[in-house]
N, C-alpha and C positions, 0 to 999 in steps of 0.2 A: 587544771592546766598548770604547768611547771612555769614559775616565774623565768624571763629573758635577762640575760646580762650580755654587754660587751665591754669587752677588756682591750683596751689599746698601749700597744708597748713593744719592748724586746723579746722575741724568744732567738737562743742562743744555743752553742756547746759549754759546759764549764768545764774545762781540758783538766781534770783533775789529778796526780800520779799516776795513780791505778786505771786511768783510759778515761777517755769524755764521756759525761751524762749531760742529756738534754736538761736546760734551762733556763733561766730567764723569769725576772719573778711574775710578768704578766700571764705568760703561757704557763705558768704554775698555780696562777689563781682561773686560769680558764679548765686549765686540767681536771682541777679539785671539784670546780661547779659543777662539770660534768659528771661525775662521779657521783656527785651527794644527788643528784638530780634535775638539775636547774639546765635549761637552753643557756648551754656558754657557746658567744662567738669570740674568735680573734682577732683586732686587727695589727697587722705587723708587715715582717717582710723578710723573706731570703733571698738570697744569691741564686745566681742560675748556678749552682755547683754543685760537687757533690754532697756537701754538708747541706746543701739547701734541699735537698730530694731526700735522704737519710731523716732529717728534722721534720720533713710533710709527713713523712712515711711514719715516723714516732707519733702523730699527734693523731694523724689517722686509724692507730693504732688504739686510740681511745676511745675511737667514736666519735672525737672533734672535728667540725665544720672547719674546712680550710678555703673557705670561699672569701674570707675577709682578709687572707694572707697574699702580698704582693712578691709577685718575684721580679727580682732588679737586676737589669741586665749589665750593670756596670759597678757593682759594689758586692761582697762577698759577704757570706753566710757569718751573721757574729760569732766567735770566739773570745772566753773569758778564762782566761788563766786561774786555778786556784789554789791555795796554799792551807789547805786541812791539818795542817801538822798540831791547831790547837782546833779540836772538833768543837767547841763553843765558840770562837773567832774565828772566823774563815775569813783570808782575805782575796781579795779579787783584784785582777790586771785585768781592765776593758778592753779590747784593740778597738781603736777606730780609725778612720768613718766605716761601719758596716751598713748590711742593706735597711735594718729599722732604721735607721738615720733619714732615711729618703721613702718614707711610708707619703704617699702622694692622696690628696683628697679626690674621692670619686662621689658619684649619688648612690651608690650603693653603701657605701661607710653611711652617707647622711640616712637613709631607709632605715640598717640597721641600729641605729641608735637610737631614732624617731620611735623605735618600734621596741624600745629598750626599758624594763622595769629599772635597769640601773646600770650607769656607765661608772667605768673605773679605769681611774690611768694612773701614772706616776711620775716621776723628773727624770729619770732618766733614758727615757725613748723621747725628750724635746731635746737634747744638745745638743744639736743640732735644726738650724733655722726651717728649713721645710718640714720633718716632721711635728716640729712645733706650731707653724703654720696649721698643720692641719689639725692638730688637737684643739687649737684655738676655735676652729670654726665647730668641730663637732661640740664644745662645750656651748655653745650660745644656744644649741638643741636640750628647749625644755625639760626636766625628768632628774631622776636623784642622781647626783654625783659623787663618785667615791674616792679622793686623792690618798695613795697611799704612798709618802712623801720618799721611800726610799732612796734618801741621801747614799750616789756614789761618788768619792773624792777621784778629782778633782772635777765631776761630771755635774753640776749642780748650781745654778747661779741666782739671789736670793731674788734681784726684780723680777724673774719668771716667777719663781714659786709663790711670790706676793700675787702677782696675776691667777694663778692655780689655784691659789688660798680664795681667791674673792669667788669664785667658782662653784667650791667645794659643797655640797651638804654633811659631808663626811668626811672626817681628819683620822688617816690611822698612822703612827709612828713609834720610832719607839726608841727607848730608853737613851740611845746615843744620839737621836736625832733629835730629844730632846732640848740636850746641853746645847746643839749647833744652833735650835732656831731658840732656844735663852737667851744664846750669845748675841744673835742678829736681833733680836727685838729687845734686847736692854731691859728680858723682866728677870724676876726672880725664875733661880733655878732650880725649878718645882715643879712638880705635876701640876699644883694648884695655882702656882703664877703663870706659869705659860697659855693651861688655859682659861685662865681669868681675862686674859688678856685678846687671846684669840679668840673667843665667847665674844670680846667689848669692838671687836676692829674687824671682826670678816662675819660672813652672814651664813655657817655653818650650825649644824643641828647637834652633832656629835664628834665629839672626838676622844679616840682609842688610842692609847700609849700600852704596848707592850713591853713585857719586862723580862724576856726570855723566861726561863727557867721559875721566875718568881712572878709570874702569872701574868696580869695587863688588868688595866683600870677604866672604866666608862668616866667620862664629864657630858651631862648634857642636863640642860636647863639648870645651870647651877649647883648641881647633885652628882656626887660621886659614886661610884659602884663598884667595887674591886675582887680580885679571885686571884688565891693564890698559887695557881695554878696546878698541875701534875707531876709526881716527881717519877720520873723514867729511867732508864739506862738511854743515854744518848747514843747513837751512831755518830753522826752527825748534826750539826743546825740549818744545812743547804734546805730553804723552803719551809721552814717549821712557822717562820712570820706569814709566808704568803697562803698556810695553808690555814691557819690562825684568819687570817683576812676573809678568805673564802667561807670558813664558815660562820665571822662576822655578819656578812651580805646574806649569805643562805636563810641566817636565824630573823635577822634585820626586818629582810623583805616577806617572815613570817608572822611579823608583829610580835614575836618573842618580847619577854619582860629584860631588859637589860640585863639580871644577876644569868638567867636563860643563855642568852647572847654571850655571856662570857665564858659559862662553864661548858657552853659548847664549842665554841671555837678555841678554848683551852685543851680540851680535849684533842680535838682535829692535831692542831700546834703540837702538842708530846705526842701523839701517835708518829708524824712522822718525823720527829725525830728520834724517835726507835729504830728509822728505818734507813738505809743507803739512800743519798741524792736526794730532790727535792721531787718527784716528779713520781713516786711508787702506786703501781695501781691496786685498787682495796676495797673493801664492803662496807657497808654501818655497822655490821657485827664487830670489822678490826678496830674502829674507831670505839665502840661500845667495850671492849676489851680494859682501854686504859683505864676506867673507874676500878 
């Protein structure tokens, strides 16, 4: 039986020059699950629009469940402006308030989480106070928890993410998110101070710092594990973290050995960004390709 995950967060368009591709980094790591194998649900929200019927239609496109997805009758389908001129920096314009903003608690979200090998959410689908309300209540729901800190400025404010932190079983971040939570917690600015420090003040199990391009690093129980990752031709980096993350959870929830767990989700992470957008559909043959 395929382990269960739900993913709670934004799925979006990211209006890019060349035309919108679907994304969102939560609906990227549901997308990805689905694909490697695993029961991914979403829970999120669209617009009654036509970007919000266009977006169902993409996910259903994959085979994903859109039973956890809310549609809002008074807030419009997100849109994220993006600026690819440097394909390893991509930066993003959020518009808001969109409809994940106002993701509403039902007993159906609490069912599918109860019933969840592993929940995963991130900081920026709470900027907003109701759907942070309701992420609140589904974390009090026993089971592993996967915060994956995705710092968007100015979207982000550090006494939530200290609540999110206490939460967590699992810290993924990376490299730039680093420096920001160095800065708010007055440690050294180090793989090794930061989480020496998160290790001593929140009651997580593991935490994953990715380093683009120069792989990502395991900390847990005191013990480092590192991989240098794959060296690719880039298209782009839209989704190469969240794709990274996904097959974190996949190897995780397999009891993989850590060094396991990196050089597969390393793998995952340079495959797509080989590829256009964060969001491409694919085999374990194309992810076996990258060695």
């Amino acid at each position: 039986m395929s382990n269960k995950v739900v993913i709670f967060g934004e799925m979006l368009w990211d209006c890019l020059p060349s035309g919108p591709v679907a994304g969102g980094a939560p609906m990227n790591v549901a997308l990805n699950l689905h694909q490697l194998g695993l029961e991914s649900h979403l829970i999120s929200a669209v617009g009654n629009d036509e970007d919000g019927k266009k977006l169902l239609d993409f996910v259903k496109s994959f085979g994903l469940p859109t039973d956890l997805i809310q549609i809002n009758q008074e807030h419009e389908t997100s849109k994220v402006l993006v600026d690819n001129s440097d394909p390893e920096n991509i930066k993003y314009t959020i518009v808001s308030p969109v409809a994940w903003d106002f993701i509403h608690w039902n007993p159906g979200l609490e069912e599918a989480v109860k019933n969840a090998d592993a929940f995963v959410f991130g900081s920026l689908s709470v900027r907003n106070p109701e759907s942070l309300k309701t992420l609140i209540q589904l974390l009090h729901i026993p089971g592993m928890r996967v915060f994956d800190a995705n710092l968007r400025p100015p979207f982000y404010d550090f006494e939530i993410i200290e609540t999110l932190l206490g939460f967590a079983d699992i810290l993924k971040i990376n490299e730039d998110e680093l420096e920001i939570f160095a800065d708010y917690f007055k440690t050294e600015n180090s793989i090794k101070g930061l989480c020496d420090y998160l290790d001593h003040h929140f009651p997580m199990e593991v935490i994953c710092i990715t380093k683009g391009s120069k792989g990502a690093v395991i900390y847990q129980k005191g013990k480092f594990f590192e991989h240098p990752g794959y060296k690719v031709k880039v298209q782009d980096s839209i989704g190469a973290g969240d794709a990274f993350l996904s097959g974190f959870v996949k190897t995780y929830l397999e009891k993989k050995s850590p060094n396991e767990i990196l050089d597969f989700s390393c793998q995952l992470g340079a495959f797509i960004a080989t590829q256009k957008g964060g969001t491409p559909k694919y085999s374990q043959d194309d992810i076996a390709q990258i060695m």
